[in-house]
C-alpha positions in Angstrom: -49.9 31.8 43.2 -46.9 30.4 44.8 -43.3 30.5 43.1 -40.7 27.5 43.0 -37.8 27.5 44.4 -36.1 27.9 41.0 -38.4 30.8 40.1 -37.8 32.3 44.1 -33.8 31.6 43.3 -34.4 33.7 40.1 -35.9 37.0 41.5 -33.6 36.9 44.2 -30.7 36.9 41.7 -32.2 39.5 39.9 -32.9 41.8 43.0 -29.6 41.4 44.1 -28.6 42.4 40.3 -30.8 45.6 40.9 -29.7 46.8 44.0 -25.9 46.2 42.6 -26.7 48.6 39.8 -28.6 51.0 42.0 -25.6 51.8 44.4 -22.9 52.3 41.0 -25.4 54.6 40.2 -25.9 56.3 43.4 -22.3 56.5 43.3 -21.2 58.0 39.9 -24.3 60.9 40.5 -21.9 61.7 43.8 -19.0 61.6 41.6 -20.6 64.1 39.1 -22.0 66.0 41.6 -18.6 66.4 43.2 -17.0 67.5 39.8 -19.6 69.8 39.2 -18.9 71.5 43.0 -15.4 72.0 42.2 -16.2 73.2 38.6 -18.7 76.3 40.3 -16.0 76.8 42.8 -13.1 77.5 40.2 -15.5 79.4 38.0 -16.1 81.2 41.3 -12.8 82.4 41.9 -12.1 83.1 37.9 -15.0 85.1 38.3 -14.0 86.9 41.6 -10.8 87.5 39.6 -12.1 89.2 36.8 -14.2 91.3 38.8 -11.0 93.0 40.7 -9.5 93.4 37.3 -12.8 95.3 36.1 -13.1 97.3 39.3 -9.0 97.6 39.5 -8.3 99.4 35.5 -12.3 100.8 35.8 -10.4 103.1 38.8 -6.9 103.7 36.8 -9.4 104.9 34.3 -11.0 107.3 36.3 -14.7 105.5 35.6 -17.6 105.0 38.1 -18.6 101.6 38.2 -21.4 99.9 39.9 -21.4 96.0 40.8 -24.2 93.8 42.3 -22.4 91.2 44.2 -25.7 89.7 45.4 -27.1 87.6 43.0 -30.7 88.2 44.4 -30.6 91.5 42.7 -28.7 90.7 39.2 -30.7 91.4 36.1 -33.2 88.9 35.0 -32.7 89.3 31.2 -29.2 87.3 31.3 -27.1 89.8 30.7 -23.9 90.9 33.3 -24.3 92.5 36.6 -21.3 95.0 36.0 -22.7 98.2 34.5 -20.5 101.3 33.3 -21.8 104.7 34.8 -20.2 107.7 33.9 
C-alpha cells in the first residue's frame, strides 16, 4: 500500500513532532538528574558535618564510638551506621 503525498506530508509532520518532544524530554531528565547530583552532594556534606559533630562532643564526652564510613558495610535493616560503645 502506497501513501499520498498528503498522507507522506502528514507522518513526516508528525515524526518531526515526535522527535521535537523526545529531545525536551531527554533534556528536562538531564535537568532533574542534575538537581538530584547536587541534592546528594549537599546532603553529602551535611552529612559529613554532622558526623564530626558526633565524633567531635562523643570525645569531649569521654565516649568510644565506632563509625562505618564505607557504605559496603552499613547495616542492612535501615537504621544508622554510628553505634555508641561504651
Amino acid at each position: 500500500m502506497s501513501l499520498t503525498k498528503e498522507q507522506e506530508d502528514l507522518y513526516k509532520k508528525t515524526m518531526s513532532e515526535a522527535k521535537t518532544q523526545l529531545d525536551g524530554i531527554d533534556g528536562e531528565m538531564e535537568k532533574e538528574l542534575q538537581k538530584a547530583r547536587e541534592r546528594l552532594a549537599k546532603l553529602q556534606e551535611s552529612k559529613k558535618s554532622f558526623k564530626q559533630i558526633y565524633v567531635g562532643t562523643a570525645e569531649l564526652l569521654g565516649i568510644k564510638v565506632e563509625i562505618e564510613d564505607d557504605e559496603d558495610n552499613a547495616p542492612s535493616d535501615g537504621k544508622p551506621s554510628l553505634q555508641n560503645l561504651q
